[in-house]
FIFI-676441 format. One line per 4 residues: their letters; for each residue x, y, z of C-alpha. Coordinates in steps of 0.05 Angstrom, whole numbers, plus 5000, padded with zeros to 4 digits. Example, Ala and Ser with C-alpha at 12.3 -4.5 7.8 and 13.67 -1.06 7.14 Angstrom:
BEGIN
AS = 5246:4910:5156  5273:4979:5143
***
This chain:
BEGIN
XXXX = 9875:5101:2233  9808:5062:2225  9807:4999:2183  9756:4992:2135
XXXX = 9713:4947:2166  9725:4998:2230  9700:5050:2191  9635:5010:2160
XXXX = 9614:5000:2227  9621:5061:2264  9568:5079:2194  9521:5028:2210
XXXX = 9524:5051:2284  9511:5122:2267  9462:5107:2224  9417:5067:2282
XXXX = 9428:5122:2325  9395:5170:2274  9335:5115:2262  9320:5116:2336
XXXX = 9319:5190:2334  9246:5221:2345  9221:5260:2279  9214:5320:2322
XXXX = 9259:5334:2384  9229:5374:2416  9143:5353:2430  9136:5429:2459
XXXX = 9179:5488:2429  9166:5541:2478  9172:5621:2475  9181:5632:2548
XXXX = 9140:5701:2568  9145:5744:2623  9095:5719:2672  9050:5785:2660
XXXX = 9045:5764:2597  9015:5697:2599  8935:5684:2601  8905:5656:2656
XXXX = 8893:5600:2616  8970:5594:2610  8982:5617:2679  8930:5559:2710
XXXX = 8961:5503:2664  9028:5526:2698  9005:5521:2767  8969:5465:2762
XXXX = 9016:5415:2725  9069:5453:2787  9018:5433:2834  9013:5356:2808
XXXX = 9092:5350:2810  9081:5372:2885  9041:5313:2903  9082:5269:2868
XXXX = 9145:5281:2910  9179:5300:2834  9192:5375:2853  9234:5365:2915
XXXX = 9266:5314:2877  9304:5383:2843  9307:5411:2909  9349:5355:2924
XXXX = 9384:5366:2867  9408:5440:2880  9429:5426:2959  9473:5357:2940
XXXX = 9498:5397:2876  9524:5468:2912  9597:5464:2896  9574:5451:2818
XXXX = 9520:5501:2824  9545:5558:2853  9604:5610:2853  9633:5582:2793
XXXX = 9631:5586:2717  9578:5525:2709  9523:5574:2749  9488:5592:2684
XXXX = 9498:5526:2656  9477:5482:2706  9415:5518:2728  9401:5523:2647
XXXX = 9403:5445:2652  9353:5441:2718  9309:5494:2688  9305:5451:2627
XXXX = 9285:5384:2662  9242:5422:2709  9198:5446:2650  9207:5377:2617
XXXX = 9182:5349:2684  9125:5400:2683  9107:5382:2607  9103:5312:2620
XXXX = 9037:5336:2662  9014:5373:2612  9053:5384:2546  9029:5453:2533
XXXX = 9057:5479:2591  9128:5521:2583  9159:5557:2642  9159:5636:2646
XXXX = 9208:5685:2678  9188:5745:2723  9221:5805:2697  9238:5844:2771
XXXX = 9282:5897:2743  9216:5927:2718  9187:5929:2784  9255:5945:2819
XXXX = 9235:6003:2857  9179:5974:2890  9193:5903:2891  9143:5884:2953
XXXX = 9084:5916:2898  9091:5876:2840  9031:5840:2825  9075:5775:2826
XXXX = 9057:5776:2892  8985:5780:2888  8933:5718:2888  8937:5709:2808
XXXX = 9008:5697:2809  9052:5676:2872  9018:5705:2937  9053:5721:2991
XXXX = 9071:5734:3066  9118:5785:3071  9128:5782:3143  9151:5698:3150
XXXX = 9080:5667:3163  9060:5605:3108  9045:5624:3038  8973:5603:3019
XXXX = 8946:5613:2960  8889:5581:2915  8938:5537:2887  8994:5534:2930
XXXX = 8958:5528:2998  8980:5466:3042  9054:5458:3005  9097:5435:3052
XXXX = 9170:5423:3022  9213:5380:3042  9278:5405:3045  9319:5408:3091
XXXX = 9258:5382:3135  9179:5381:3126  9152:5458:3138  9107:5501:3102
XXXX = 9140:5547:3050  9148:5624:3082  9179:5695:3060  9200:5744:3109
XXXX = 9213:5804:3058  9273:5849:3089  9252:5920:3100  9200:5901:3155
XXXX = 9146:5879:3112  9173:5917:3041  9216:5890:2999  9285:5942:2982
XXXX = 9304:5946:2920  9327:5905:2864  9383:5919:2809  9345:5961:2755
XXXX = 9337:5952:2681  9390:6003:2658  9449:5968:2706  9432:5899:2679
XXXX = 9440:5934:2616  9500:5963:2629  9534:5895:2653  9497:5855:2594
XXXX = 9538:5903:2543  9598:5915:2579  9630:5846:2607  9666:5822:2552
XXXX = 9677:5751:2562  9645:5696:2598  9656:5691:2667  9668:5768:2684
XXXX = 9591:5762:2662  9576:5709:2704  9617:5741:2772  9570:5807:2767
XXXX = 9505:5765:2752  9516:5716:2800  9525:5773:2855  9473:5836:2869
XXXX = 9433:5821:2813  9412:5750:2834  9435:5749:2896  9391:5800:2925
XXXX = 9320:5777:2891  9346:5709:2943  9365:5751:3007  9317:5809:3007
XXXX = 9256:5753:2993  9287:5716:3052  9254:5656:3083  9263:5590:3041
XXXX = 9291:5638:2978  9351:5657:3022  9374:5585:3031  9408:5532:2975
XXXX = 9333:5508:2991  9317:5567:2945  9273:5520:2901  9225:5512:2948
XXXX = 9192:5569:2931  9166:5557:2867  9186:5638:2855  9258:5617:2843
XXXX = 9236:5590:2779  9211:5651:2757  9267:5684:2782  9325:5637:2746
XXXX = 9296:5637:2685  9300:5712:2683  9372:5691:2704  9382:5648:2639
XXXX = 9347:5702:2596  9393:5752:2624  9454:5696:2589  9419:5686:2538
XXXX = 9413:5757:2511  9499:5765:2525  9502:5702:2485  9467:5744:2427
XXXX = 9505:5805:2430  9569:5772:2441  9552:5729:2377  9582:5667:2394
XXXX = 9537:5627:2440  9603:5575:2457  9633:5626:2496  9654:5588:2558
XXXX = 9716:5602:2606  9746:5604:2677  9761:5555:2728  9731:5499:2748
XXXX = 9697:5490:2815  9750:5434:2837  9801:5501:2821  9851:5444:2792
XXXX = 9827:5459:2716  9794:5506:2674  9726:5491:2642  9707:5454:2586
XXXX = 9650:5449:2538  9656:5379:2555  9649:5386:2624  9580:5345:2658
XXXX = 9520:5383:2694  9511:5322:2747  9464:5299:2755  9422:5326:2696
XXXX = 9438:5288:2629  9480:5349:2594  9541:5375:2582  9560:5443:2582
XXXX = 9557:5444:2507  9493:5413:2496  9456:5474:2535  9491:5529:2495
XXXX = 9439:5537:2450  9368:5541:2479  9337:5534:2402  9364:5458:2416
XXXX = 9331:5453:2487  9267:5467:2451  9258:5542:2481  9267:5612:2465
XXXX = 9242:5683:2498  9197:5735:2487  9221:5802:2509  9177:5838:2552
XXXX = 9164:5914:2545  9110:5925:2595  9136:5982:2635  9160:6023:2578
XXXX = 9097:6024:2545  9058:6043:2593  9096:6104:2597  9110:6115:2535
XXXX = 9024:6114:2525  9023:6171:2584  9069:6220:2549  9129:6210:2601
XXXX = 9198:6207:2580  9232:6133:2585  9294:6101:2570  9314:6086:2505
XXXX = 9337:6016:2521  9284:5967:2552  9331:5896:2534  9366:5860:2480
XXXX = 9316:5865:2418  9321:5810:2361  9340:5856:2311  9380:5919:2349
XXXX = 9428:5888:2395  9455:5930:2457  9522:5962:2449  9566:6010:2485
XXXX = 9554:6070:2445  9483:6059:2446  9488:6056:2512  9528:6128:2513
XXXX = 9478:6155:2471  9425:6139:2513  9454:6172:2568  9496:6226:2547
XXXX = 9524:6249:2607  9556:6191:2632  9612:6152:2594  9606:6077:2600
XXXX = 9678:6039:2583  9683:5961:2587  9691:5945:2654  9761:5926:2673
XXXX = 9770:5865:2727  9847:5886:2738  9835:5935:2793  9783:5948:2845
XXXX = 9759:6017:2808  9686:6033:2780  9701:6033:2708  9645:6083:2687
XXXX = 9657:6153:2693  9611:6222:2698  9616:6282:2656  9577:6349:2641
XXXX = 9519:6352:2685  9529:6304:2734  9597:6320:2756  9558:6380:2800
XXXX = 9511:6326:2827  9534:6318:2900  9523:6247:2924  9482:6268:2977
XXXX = 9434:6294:2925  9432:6229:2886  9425:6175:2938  9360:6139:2940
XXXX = 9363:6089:3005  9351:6012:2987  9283:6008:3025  9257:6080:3010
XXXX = 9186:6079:2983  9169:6148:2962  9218:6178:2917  9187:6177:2849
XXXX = 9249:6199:2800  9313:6176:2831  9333:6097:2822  9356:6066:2891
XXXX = 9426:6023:2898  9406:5958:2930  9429:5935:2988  9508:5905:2997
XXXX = 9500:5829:3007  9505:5784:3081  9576:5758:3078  9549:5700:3100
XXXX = 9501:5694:3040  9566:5710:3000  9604:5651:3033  9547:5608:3021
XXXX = 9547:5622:2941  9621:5599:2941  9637:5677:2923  9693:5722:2933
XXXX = 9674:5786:2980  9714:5825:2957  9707:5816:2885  9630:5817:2902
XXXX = 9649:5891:2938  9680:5916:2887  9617:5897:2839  9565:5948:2893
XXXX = 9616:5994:2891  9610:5997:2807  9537:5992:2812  9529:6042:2855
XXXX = 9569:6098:2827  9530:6087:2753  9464:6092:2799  9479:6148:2823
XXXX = 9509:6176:2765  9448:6156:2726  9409:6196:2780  9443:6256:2764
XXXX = 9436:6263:2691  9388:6325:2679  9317:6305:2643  9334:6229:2654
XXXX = 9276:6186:2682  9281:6109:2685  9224:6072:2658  9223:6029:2726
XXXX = 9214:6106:2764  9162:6095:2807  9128:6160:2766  9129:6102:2716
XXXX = 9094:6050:2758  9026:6084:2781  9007:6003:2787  9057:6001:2840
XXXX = 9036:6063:2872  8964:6048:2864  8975:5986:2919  8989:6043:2974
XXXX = 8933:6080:2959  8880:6020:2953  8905:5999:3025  8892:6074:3053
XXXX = 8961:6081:3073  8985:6155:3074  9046:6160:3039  9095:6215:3018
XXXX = 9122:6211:2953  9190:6256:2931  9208:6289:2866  9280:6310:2872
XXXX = 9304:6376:2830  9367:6372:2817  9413:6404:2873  9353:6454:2894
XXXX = 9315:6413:2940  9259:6365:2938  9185:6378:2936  9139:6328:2962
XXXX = 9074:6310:2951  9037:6272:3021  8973:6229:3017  8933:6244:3075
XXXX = 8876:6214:3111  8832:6152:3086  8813:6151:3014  8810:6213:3012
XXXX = 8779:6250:2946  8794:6319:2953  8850:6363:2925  8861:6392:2997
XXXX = 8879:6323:3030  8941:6327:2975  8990:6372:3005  9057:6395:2968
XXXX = 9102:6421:3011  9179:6448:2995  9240:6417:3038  9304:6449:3042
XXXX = 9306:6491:2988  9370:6542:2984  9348:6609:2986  9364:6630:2915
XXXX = 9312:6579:2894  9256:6582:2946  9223:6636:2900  9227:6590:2847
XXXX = 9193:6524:2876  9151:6559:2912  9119:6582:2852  9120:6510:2814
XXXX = 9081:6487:2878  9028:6536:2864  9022:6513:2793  9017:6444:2813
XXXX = 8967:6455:2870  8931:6496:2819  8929:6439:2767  8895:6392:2819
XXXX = 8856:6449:2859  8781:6423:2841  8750:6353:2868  8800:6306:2842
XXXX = 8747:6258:2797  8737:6312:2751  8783:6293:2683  8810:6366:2688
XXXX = 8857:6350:2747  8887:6303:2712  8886:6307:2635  8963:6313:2638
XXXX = 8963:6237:2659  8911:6196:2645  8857:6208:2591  8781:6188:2601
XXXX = 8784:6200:2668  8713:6222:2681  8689:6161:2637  8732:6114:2679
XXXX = 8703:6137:2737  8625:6141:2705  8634:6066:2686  8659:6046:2757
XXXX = 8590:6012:2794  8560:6049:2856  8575:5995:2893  8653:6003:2889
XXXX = 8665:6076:2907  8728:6063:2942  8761:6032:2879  8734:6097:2847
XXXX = 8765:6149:2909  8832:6103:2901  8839:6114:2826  8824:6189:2829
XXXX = 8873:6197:2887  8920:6162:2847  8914:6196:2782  8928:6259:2826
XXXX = 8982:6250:2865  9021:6227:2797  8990:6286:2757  9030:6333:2803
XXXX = 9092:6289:2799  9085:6277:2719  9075:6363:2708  9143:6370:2759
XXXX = 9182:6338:2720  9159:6365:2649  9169:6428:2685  9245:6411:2714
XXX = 9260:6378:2641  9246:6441:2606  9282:6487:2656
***
């Protein structure tokens, strides 16, 4: 029991504390955007103040941090606390460049199917070499990190040049709503999803150098939205458990996040860390502006939090059940129409460019990678197993079209065509075959340099696509810049391309070919959706 005089002082002592307190804790309070979403006013402050922590030696300092740190880092329950604390300095350390500056997140779900074709890695964002050369951009050219000795940063994308795919929106989704405490979250966040943004990126990313690449910053703070949104749903943003990395103790709120100045309790709330996030919905309105039918989840709103049976209603032919961490068995089960879906049928490959419905199950992680992270193979094994039975179970619900499709992503798409590749894209009908669609030549602007052609088609239903391929061919049979050939897809087409200057005609030939090949895609599926 305190004594009076105990208890006066402990008063006064509280009391100076408080005086010393700033009026305002937080100088900056940040809404953290997707990185699409910034200006380039925004985007250039970023970069910059990055760029001036560089050349001061302060950004490998966190490098440092994450290397020395591993055990606390990695493969336990402090993974989305600690890197919540380094996040948090890191933008601290950027603000004290420039105080307006607040870090962003790249959303790669959205651009899951075509990873390698985001525009994150374009000049105005984070430029790239796919194939392991050095990374030069306008304001990244001539970093040399320093960790684990002095190179210059490099990417060596997985599938030869292409990056395969990522975990998509509605699986994040799925895992958001469905783990039901804590560290079952953490275990399948920790794996695919963030591990394969690392591996398939490759290079420094694939490393616990990761933070070299300035890109893992993007990255983790999509990571610590991803937390963020399961603290919301859950409702209780304390929710902490598991064992500790020593494995001698569980966790505590009280537990340090060495060597940042934090406990696990003070980065529960990220209203007290000065921040907060602002969804991002770009995907789903672009489609939803071009008529095509999305998903009706697109992330955690502020007002219309993701639950199971929204989930189920969303997708009514396929049951979704908490997932169950007893046994090694994919706790989401098919019904109605896609119990007839073969697998076979439903099975995009990871690194597979061209199919425009069907989403694709990423790639099973290196066990090495897997050792690295301080995870458990086979509990990471049993994780791709769940993810990809709902893939392809997703994949085989009739009418059903994922927002991150690349029929959704003519941006993506459009990269192809711009670099006069010829590519074949695929729209798959159900069990009856596949018709493609094959971009030939260089730039090409005619109709008959856009071939659709059916492959293996049962005989009962030859007939039938036979005649959908005449409709489409029909629907694009006149010199592709006229608006006609595509008025299913884009609107204004003729005025787009009467506004584009003489002295650009191959951006014009690129758009046309673009707005054609998806026209045919976007009036197959209307037509398979009302069959």
């Amino acid at each position: 029991m305190h004594s009076p005089l105990s208890l006066v002082l402990l008063i006064i002592a509280a009391a100076a504390v408080q005086a010393q307190a700033p009026a305002d804790a937080c100088p900056t309070r940040c809404v953290r955007k997707e990185v699409r979403a910034l200006t380039s006013e925004q985007r250039s402050k970023y970069f910059n103040a990055m760029r001036a922590i560089m050349k001061s030696g302060k950004y490998d300092e966190f490098t440092d941090h994450h290397l020395t740190y591993t055990n606390s880092a990695h493969g336990n329950p402090a993974f989305f606390t600690w890197h919540r604390a380094m996040l948090r300095e890191f933008e601290k350390s950027l603000q004290a460049v420039d105080k307006d500056v607040c870090m962003h997140y790249w959303s790669w779900d959205v651009d899951s199917q075509r990873p390698d074709a985001s525009p994150i890695f374009t000049a105005d964002y984070y430029q790239t070499d796919a194939n392991g050369g050095c990374v030069n951009s306008e304001w990244l050219g001539g970093w040399r990190p320093q960790h684990p000795n002095n190179h210059c940063l490099r990417r060596a994308f997985d599938a030869s040049g292409s990056l395969s795919a990522f975990v998509g929106p509605e699986l994040l989704n799925s895992i958001v709503a469905r783990s039901t405490d804590y560290d079952s979250f953490r275990v399948r966040i920790e794996g695919s999803p963030h591990a394969n943004v690392h591996v398939n990126i490759g290079s420094d990313m694939s490393t616990m150098a990761s933070p070299n690449d300035p890109l893992f910053y993007a990255h983790h703070t999509f990571i610590d939205k991803l937390w963020a949104n399961w603290q919301k749903i859950r409702g209780d943003i304390t929710l902490y458990s598991g064992r500790h990395w020593s494995g001698r103790r569980s966790v505590s709120p009280s537990d340090s996040l060495e060597p940042f100045p934090y406990t696990v309790a003070n980065v529960f709330d990220t209203n007290a860390l000065c921040y907060t996030y602002e969804e991002f919905q770009g995907s789903a309105q672009r489609a939803a502006a071009q008529g095509l039918p999305v998903a009706k989840i697109q992330g955690v709103q502020d007002n219309e939090p993701i639950s199971l049976d929204k989930i189920n209603s969303v997708f009514p032919n396929v049951v979704f059940v908490p997932f169950d961490d007893t046994n090694a068995k994919a706790t989401a089960k098919a019904v109605g129409a896609s119990e007839s879906a073969s697998p076979s049928s439903t099975t995009v490959a990871a690194d597979d460019k061209y199919n425009l419905v069907y989403l694709r199950t990423p790639k099973p992680l290196p066990a090495d990678w897997i050792k690295m992270n301080n995870l458990t193979e086979e509990v990471v094994r049993q994780h791709e197993q769940e993810y990809s039975t709902i893939v392809t179970q997703l994949n085989g619900v009739k009418g059903y079209v994922s927002p991150c499709a690349l029929l959704h992503r003519p941006d993506l798409l459009a990269n192809d065509i711009k670099a006069k590749k010829a590519e074949q894209y695929v729209c798959p009908i159900a069990n009856k075959g596949n018709l493609e669609f094959k971009v030939q030549g260089q730039g090409a602007q005619e109709a008959s340099n856009i071939l659709a052609t059916v492959k293996k088609a049962a005989p009962e239903v030859q007939g039938d696509l036979e005649q959908l391929r005449g409709q489409i061919v029909a629907l694009v049979g006149e010199p592709v810049v006229s608006k006609s050939s595509a008025s299913n897809f884009l609107t204004s087409l003729d005025e787009k391309e009467k506004n584009t200057p003489a002295s650009e005609p191959a951006k014009a030939n690129a758009h046309a070919l673009q707005a054609s090949v998806l026209a045919m895609a976007a009036s197959l599926v209307a037509a398979v959706m009302s069959a």
